[in-house]
N, CA and C atoms as a LAMMPS dump frame, in Angstrom:
ITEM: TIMESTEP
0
ITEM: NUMBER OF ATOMS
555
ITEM: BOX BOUNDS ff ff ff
-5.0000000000000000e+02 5.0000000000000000e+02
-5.0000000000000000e+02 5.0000000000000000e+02
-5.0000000000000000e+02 5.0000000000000000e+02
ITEM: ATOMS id mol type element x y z
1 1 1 N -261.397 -31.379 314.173
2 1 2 C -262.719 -31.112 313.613
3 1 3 C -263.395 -30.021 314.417
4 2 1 N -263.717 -29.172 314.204
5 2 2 C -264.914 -28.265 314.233
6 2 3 C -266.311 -28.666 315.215
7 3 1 N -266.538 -28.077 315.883
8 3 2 C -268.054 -28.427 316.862
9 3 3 C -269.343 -28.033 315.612
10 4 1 N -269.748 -28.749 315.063
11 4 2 C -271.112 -28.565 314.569
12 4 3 C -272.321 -28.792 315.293
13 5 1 N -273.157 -27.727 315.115
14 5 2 C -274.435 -27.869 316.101
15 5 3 C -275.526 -27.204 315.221
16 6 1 N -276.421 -28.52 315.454
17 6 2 C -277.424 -28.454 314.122
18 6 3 C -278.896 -28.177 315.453
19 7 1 N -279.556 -27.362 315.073
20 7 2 C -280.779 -27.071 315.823
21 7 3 C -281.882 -26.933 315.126
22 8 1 N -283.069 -28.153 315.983
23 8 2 C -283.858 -28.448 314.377
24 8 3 C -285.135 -28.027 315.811
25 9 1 N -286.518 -26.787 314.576
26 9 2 C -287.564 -26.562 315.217
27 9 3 C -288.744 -27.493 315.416
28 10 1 N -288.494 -28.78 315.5
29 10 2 C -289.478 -29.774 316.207
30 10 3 C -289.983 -30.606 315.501
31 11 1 N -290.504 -31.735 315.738
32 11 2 C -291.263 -32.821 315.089
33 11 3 C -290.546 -33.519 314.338
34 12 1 N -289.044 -33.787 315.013
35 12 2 C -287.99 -34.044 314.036
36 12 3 C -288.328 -36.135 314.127
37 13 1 N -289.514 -36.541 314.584
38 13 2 C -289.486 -37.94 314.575
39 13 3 C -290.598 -38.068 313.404
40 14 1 N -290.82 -37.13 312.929
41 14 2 C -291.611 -37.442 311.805
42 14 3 C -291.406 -38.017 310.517
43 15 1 N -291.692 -38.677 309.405
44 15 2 C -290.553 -39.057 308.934
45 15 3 C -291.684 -38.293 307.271
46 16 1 N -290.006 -37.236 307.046
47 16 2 C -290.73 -36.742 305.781
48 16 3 C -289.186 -36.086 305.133
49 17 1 N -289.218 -35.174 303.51
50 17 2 C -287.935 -35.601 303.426
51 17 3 C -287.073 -33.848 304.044
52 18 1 N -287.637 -33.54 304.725
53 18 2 C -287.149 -31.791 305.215
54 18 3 C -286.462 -32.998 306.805
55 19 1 N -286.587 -33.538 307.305
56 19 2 C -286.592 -34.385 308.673
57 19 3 C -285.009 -35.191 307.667
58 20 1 N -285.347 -35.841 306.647
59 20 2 C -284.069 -36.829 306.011
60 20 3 C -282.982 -35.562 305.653
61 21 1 N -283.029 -34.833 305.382
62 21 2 C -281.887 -33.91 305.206
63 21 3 C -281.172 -33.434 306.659
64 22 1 N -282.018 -33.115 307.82
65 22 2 C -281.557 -33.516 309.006
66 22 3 C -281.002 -34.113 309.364
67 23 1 N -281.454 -34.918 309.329
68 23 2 C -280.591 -36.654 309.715
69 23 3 C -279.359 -37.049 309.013
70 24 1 N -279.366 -36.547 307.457
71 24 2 C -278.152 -37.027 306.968
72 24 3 C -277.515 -36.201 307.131
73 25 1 N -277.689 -34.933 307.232
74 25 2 C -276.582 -33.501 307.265
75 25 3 C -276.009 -33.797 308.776
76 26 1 N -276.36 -34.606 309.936
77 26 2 C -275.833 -34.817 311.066
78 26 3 C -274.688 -35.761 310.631
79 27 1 N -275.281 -36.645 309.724
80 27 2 C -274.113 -38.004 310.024
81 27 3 C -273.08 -37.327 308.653
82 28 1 N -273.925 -36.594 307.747
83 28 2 C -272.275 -36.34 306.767
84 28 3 C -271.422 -34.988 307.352
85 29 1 N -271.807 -34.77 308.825
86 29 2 C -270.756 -34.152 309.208
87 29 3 C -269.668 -35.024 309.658
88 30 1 N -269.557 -35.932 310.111
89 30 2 C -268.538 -37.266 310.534
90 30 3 C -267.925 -37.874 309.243
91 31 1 N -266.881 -37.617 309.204
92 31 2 C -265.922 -38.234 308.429
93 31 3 C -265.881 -39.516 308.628
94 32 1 N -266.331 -40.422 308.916
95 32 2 C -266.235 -41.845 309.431
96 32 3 C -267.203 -42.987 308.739
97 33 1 N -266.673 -44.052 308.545
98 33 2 C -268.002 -45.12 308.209
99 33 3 C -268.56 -45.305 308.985
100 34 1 N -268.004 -45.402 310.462
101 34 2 C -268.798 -46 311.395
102 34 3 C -268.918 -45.07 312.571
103 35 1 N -270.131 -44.556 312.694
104 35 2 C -270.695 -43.386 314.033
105 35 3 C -271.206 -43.696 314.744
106 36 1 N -270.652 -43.052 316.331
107 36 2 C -271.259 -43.493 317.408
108 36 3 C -272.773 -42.254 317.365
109 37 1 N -273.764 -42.358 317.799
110 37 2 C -274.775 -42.133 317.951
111 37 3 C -274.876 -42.049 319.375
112 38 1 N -275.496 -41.036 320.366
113 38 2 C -275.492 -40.881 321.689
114 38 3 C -276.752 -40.243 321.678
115 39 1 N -277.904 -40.811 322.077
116 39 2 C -278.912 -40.214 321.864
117 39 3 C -279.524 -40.173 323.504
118 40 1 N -279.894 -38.607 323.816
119 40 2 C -280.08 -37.98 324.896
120 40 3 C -281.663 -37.941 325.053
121 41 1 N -282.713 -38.424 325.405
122 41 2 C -283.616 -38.328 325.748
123 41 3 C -284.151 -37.586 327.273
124 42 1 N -283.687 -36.691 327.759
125 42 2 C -283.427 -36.294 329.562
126 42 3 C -284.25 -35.629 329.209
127 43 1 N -285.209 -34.865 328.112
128 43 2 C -286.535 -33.94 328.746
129 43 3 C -287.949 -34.551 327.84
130 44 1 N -287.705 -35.937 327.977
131 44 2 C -289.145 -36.565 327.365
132 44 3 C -289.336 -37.007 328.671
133 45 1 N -290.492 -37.684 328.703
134 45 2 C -291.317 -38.283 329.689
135 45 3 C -290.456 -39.825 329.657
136 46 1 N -290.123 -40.364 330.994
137 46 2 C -290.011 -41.828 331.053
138 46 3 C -290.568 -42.757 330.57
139 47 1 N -292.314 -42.283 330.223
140 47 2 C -292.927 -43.302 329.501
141 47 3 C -292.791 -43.388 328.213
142 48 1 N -292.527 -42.372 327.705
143 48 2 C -291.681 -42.853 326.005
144 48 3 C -290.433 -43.299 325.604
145 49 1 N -289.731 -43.456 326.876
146 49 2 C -288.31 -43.557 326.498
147 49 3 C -287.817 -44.496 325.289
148 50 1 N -288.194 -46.054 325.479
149 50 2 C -288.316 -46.75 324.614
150 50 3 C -289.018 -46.649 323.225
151 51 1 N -289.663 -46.007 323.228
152 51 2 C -290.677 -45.373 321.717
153 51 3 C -289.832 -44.585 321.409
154 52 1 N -289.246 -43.357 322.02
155 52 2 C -288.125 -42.361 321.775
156 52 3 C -287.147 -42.409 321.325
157 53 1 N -286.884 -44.11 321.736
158 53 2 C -285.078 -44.608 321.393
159 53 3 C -285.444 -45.339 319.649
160 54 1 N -286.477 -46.357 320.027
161 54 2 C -287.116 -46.719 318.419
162 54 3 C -286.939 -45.769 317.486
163 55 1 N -287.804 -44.606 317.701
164 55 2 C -288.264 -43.808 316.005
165 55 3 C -286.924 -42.866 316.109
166 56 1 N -286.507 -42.426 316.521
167 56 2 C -285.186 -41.829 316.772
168 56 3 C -283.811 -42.601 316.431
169 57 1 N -283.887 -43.797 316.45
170 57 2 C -282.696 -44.563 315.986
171 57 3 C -283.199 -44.809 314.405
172 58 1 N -284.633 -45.39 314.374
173 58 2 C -284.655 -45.418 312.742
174 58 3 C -284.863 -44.072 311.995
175 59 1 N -284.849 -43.094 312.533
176 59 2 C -284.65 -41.922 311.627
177 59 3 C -282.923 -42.057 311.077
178 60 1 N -282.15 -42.518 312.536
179 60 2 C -280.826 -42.583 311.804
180 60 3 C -280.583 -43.69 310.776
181 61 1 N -281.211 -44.818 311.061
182 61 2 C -281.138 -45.857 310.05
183 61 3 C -281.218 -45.565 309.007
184 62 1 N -282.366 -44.437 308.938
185 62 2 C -283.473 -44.563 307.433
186 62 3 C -282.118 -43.796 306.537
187 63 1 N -281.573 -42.539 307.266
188 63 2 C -280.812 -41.63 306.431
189 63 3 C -279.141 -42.369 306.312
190 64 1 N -278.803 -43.208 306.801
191 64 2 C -277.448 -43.344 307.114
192 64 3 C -276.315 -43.716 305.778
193 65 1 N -277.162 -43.845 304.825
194 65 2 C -276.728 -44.029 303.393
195 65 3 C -275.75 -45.594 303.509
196 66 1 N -274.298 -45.599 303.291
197 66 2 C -273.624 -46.652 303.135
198 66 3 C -272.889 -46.635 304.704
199 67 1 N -272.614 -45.324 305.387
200 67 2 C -272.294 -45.763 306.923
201 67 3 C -273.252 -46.605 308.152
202 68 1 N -272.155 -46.958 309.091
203 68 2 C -272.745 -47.803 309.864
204 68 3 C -272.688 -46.847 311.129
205 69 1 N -274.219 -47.204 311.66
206 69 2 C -274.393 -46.296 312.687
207 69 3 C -274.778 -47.168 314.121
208 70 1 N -273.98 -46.424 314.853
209 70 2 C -274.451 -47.782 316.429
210 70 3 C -274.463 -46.438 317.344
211 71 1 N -275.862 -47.009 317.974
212 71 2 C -276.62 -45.911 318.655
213 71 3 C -276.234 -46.356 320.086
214 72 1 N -276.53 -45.504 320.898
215 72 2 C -276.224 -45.626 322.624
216 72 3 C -277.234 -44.814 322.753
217 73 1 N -277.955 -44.902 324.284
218 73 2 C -279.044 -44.031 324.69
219 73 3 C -278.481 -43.415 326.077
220 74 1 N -278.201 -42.181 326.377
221 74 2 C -277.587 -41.997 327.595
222 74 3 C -278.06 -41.938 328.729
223 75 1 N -277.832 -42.182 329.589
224 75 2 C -278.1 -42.43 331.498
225 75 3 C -277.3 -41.358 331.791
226 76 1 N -278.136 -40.771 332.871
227 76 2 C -277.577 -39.387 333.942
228 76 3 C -276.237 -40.292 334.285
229 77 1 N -275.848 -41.176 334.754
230 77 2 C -274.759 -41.957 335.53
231 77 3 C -273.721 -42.014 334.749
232 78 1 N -273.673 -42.222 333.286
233 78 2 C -272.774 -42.967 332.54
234 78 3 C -272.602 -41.433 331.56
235 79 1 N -272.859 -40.153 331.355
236 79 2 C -273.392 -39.016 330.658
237 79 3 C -271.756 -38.677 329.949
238 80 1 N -271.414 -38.679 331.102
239 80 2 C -269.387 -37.916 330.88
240 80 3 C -268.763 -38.604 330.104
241 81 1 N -268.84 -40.078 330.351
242 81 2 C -268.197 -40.789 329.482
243 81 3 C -268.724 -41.46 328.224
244 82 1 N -270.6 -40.73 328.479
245 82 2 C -271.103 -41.547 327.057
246 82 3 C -270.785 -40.509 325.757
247 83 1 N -270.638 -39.73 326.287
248 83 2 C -270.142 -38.493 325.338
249 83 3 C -268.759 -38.126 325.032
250 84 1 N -268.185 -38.428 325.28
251 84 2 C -266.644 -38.856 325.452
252 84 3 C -266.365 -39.581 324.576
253 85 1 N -267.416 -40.268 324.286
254 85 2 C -267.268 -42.309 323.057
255 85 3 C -268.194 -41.429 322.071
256 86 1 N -268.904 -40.413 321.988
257 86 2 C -269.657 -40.085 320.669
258 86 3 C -269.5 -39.011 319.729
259 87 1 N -269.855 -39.236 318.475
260 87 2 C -269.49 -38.578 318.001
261 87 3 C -270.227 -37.53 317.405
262 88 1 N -271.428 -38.585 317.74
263 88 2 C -272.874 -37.404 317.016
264 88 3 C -273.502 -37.61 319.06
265 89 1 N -274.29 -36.39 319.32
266 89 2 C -274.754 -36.651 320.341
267 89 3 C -276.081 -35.648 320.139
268 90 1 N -276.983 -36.56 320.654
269 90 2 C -278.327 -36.036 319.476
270 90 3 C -279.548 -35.704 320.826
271 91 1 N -280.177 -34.379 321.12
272 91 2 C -280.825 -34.176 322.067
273 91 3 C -282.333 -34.21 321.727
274 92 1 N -283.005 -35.289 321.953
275 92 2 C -284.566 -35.036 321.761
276 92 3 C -285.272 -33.869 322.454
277 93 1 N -286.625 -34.413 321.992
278 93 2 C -287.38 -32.996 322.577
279 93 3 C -287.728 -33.438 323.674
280 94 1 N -288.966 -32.748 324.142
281 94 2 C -289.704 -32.81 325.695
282 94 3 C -289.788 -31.847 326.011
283 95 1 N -289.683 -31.215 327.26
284 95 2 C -290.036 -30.355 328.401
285 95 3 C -288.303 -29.329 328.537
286 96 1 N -288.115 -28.158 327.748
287 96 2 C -286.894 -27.219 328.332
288 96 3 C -286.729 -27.342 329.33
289 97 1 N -287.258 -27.383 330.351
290 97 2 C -287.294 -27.101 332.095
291 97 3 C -286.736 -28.093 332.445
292 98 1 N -287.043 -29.104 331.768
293 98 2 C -286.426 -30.626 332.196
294 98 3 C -285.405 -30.394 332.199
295 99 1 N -285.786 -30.823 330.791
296 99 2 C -283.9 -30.789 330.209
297 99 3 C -282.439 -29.667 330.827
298 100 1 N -282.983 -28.694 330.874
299 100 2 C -282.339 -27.922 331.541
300 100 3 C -281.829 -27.718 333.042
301 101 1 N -282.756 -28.501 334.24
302 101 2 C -282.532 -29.418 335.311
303 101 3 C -281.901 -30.439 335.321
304 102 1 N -281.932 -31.145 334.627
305 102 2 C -281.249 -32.289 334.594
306 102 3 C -279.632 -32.24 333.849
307 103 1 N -279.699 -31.1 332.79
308 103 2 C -278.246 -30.696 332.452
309 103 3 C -277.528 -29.978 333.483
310 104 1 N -278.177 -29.382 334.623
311 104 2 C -277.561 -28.201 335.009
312 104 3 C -276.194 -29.077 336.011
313 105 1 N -275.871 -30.25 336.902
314 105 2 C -275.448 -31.086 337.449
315 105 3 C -274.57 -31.343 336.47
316 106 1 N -274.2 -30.961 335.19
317 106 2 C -272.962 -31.856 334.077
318 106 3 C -272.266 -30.113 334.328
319 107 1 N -271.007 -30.431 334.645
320 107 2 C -269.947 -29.012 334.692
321 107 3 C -269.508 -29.341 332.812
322 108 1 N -269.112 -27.872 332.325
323 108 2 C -268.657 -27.781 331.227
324 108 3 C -269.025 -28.367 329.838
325 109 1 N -269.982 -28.547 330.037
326 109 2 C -271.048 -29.311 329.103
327 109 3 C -270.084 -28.335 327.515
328 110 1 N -269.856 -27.415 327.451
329 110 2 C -269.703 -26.828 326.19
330 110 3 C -268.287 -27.785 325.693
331 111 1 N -267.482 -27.371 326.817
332 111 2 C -266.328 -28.431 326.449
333 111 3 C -266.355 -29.895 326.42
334 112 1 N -267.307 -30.701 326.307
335 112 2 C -267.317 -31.62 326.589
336 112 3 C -267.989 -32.082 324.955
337 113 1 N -268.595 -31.185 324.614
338 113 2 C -268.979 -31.012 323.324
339 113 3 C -267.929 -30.854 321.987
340 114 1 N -266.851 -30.528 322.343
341 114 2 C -266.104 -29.963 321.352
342 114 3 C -265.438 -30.903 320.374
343 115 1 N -265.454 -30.695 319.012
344 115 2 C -265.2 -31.632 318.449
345 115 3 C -266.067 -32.769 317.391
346 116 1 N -267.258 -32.887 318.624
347 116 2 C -268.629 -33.353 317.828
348 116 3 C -269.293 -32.8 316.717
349 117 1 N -270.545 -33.728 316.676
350 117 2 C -271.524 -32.776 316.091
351 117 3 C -273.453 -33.172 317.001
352 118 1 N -273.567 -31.777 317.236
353 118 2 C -274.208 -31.926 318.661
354 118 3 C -275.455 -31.276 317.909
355 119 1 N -276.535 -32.374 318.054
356 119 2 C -278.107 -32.005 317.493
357 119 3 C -278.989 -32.201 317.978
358 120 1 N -280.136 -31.195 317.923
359 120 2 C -281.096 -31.104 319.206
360 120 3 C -282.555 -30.7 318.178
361 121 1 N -283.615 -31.364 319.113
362 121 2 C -284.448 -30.404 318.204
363 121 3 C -285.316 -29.962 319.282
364 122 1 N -286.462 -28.849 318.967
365 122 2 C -287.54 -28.52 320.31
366 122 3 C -286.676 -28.257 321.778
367 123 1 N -286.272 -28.684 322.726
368 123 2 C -286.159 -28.692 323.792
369 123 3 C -284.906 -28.766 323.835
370 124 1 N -283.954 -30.264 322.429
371 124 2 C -282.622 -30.23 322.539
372 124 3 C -282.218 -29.16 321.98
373 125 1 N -282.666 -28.431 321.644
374 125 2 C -282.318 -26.956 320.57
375 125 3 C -282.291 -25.961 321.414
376 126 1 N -283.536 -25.792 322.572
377 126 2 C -283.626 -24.413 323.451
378 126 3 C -282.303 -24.405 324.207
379 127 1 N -282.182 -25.615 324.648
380 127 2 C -281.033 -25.916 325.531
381 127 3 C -279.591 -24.871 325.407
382 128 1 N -279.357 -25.255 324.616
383 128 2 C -277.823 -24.774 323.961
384 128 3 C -278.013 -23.262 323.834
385 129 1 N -279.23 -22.199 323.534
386 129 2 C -279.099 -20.947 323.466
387 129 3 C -278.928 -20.604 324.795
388 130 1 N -278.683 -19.387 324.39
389 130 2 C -278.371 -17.954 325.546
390 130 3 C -279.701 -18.068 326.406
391 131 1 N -280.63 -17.361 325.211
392 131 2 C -282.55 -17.654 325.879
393 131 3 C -283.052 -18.719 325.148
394 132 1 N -284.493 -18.34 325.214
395 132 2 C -285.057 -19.345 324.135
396 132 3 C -286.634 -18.909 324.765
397 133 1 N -287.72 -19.548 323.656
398 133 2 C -288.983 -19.096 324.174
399 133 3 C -289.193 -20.591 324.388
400 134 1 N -290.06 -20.815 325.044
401 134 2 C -290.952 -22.182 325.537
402 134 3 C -292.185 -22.21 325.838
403 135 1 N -292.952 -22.391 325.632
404 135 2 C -294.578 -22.644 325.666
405 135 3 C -294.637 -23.168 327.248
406 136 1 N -294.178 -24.268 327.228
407 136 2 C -294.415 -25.18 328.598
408 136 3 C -293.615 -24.079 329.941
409 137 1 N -292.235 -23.578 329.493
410 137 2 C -291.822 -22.778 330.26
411 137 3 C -292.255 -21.275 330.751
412 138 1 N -293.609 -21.104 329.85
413 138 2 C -294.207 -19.469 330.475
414 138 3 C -293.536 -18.476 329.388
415 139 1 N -292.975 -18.647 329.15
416 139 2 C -292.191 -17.783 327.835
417 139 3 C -290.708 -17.9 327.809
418 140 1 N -289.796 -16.747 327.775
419 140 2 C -288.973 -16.398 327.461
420 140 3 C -287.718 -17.362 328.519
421 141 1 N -287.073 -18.154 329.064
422 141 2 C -286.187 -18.324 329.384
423 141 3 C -284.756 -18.286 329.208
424 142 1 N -283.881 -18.729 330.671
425 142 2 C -282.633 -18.431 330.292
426 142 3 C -281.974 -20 330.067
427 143 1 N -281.354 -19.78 329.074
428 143 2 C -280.701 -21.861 329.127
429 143 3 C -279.396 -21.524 329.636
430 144 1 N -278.638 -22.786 328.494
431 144 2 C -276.892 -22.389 329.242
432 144 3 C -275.779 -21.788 328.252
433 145 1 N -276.417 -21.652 327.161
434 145 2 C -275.64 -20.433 326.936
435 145 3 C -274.378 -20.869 325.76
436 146 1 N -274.761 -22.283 325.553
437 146 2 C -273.213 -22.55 324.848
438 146 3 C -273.058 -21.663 323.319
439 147 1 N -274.874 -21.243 322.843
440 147 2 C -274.05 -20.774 321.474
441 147 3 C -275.33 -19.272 321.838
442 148 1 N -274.424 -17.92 321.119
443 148 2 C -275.014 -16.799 321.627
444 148 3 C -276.485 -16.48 321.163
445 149 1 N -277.388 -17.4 320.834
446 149 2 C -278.654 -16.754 320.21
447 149 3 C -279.968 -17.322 321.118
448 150 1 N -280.962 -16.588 320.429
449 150 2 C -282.213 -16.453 321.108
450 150 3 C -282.811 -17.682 320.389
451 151 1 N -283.65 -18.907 320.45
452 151 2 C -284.4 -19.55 319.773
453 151 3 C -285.821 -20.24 320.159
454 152 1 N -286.761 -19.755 319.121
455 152 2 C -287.816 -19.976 319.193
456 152 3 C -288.422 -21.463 318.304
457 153 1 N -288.885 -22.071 318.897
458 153 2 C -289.309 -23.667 318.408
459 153 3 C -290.454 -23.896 318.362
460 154 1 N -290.777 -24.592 317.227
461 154 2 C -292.388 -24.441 316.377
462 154 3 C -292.944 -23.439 316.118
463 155 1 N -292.2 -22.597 315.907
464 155 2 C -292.789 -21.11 315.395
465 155 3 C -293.62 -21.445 313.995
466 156 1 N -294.451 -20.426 314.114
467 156 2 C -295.297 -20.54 313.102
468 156 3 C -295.864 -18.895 312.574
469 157 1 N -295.809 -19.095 311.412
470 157 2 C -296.539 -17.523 310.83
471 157 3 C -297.563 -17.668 312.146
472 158 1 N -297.204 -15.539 312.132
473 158 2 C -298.612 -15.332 312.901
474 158 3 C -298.253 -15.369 314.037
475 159 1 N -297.528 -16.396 315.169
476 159 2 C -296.906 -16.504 316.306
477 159 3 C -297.143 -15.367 317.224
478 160 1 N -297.268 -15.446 318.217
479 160 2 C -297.337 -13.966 318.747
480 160 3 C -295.814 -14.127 319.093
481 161 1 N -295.104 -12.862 319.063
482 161 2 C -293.477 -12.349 319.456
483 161 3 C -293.515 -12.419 320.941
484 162 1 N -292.444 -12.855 321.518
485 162 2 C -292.24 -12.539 322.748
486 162 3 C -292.496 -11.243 323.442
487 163 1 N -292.875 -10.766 324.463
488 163 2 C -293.333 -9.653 324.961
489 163 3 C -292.095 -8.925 325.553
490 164 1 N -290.711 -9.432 326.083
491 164 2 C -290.008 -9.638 326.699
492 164 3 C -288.427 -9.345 325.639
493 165 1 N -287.423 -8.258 326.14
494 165 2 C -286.826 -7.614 325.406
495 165 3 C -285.428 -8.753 325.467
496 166 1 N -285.138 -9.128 323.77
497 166 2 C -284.321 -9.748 323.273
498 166 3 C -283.072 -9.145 323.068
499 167 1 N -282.108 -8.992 323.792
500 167 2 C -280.69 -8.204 323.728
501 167 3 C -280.169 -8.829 322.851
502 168 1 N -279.826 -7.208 321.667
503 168 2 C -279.413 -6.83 320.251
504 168 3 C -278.379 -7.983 320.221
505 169 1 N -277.55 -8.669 321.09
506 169 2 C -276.262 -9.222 320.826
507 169 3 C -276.998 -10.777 320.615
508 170 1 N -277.706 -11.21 320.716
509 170 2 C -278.067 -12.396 320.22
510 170 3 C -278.706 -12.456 318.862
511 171 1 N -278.243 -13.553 317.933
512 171 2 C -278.739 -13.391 316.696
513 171 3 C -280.388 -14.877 317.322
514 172 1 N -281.306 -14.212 316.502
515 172 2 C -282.419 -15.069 316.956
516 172 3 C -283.425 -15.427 315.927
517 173 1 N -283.42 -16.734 316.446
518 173 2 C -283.787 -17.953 315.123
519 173 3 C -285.138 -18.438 315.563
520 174 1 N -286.089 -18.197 314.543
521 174 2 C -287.569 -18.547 314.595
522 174 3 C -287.464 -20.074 313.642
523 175 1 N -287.432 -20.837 314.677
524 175 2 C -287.047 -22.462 313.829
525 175 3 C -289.182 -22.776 313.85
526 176 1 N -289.651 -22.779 312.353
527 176 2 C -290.62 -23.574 312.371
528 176 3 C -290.361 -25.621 312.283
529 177 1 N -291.274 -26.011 312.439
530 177 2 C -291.65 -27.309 312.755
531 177 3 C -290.563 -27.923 311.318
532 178 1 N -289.845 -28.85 311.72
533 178 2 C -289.353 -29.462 310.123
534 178 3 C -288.097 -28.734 309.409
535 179 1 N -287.8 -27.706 310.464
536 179 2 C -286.698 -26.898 309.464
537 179 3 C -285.318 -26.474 310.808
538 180 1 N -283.98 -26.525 309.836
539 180 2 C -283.058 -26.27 311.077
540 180 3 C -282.229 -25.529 310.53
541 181 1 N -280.79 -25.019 311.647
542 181 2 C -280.139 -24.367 311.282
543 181 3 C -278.463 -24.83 312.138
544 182 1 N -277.822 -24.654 310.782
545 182 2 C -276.586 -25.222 311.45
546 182 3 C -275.276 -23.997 311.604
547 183 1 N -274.564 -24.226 313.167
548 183 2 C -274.193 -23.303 313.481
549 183 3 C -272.188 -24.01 313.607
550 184 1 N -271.728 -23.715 313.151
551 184 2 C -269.962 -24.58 313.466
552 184 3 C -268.909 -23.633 314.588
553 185 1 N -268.378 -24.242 315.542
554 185 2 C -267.416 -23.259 316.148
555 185 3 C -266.573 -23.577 316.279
């Protein structure tokens, strides 16, 4: 199978039906009745974790049609091998900076990916580009690079553009709130 990587521009716990096409376009990439679910929360706040794991598992519930879906929530400790057992591995939002600290300690993260189908939205989305813009991060940052583009999250008409020069070789995706884009390698 193919690495699918779905990158959604934010507010993906909302529940509306641009968010349900999300959700199901993750799980009808898996050929399977029954999907492991690996859901990455590493750049929310600790105090939502549990609220995070709730509306985030019933988004998968809500869309999961006739498959059966069994969710896992991952721990820095257990990360290598919780991903190893999954098949969808799903990156919430929060803080880029976080997330990107706390990934930087996993070697080969791209390969470790391969095979899945790996979905992020806001923060799990900046992650995976080359750059990415971030509000919380001051602007323009560098992530890790697994897929070659620039991405901007919650963009909105009007937005002011980055000030900061976007090299021609990245293709770059203005993801507004509710809407994604899926990339296969």
């Amino acid at each position: 199978m193919k690495t699918a990587y779905l990158l959604h521009g934010g507010s993906a716990q909302h529940i509306n039906s641009q968010n349900d096409l999300f959700f199901r376009e993750i799980l009808e990439k898996i050929k399977l009745d029954k999907i492991r679910v690996l859901l990455v929360h590493f750049a929310g706040s600790p105090e939502r974790a549990e609220l995070n794991k709730q509306i985030d598992s019933a988004q998968f519930e809500r869309n999961k049609k006739d498959k059966k879906v069994i969710i896992q929530v991952a721990t820095k400790e257990k990360f290598i091998e919780q991903m190893s057992e999954a098949d969808v591995i799903y990156f919430g939002g929060g803080t880029t900076i976080k997330l990107l600290e706390e990934l930087k300690v996993f070697p080969n993260l791209k390969q470790s990916f391969e095979g899945k189908v790996i979905a992020g939205e806001s923060a799990g989305a900046n992650f995976l580009a080359t750059l990415c813009y971030s509000k919380s991060g001051g602007g323009i940052i560098k992530c890790l690079g697994v897929l070659p583009i620039f991405v901007y999250p919650h963009f909105e008409k009007g937005s002011p553009l980055p000030s900061e020069k976007i090299p021609d070789n990245l293709q770059k995706l203005f993801l507004p709130n509710y809407e994604y884009k899926v990339f296969e390698s």
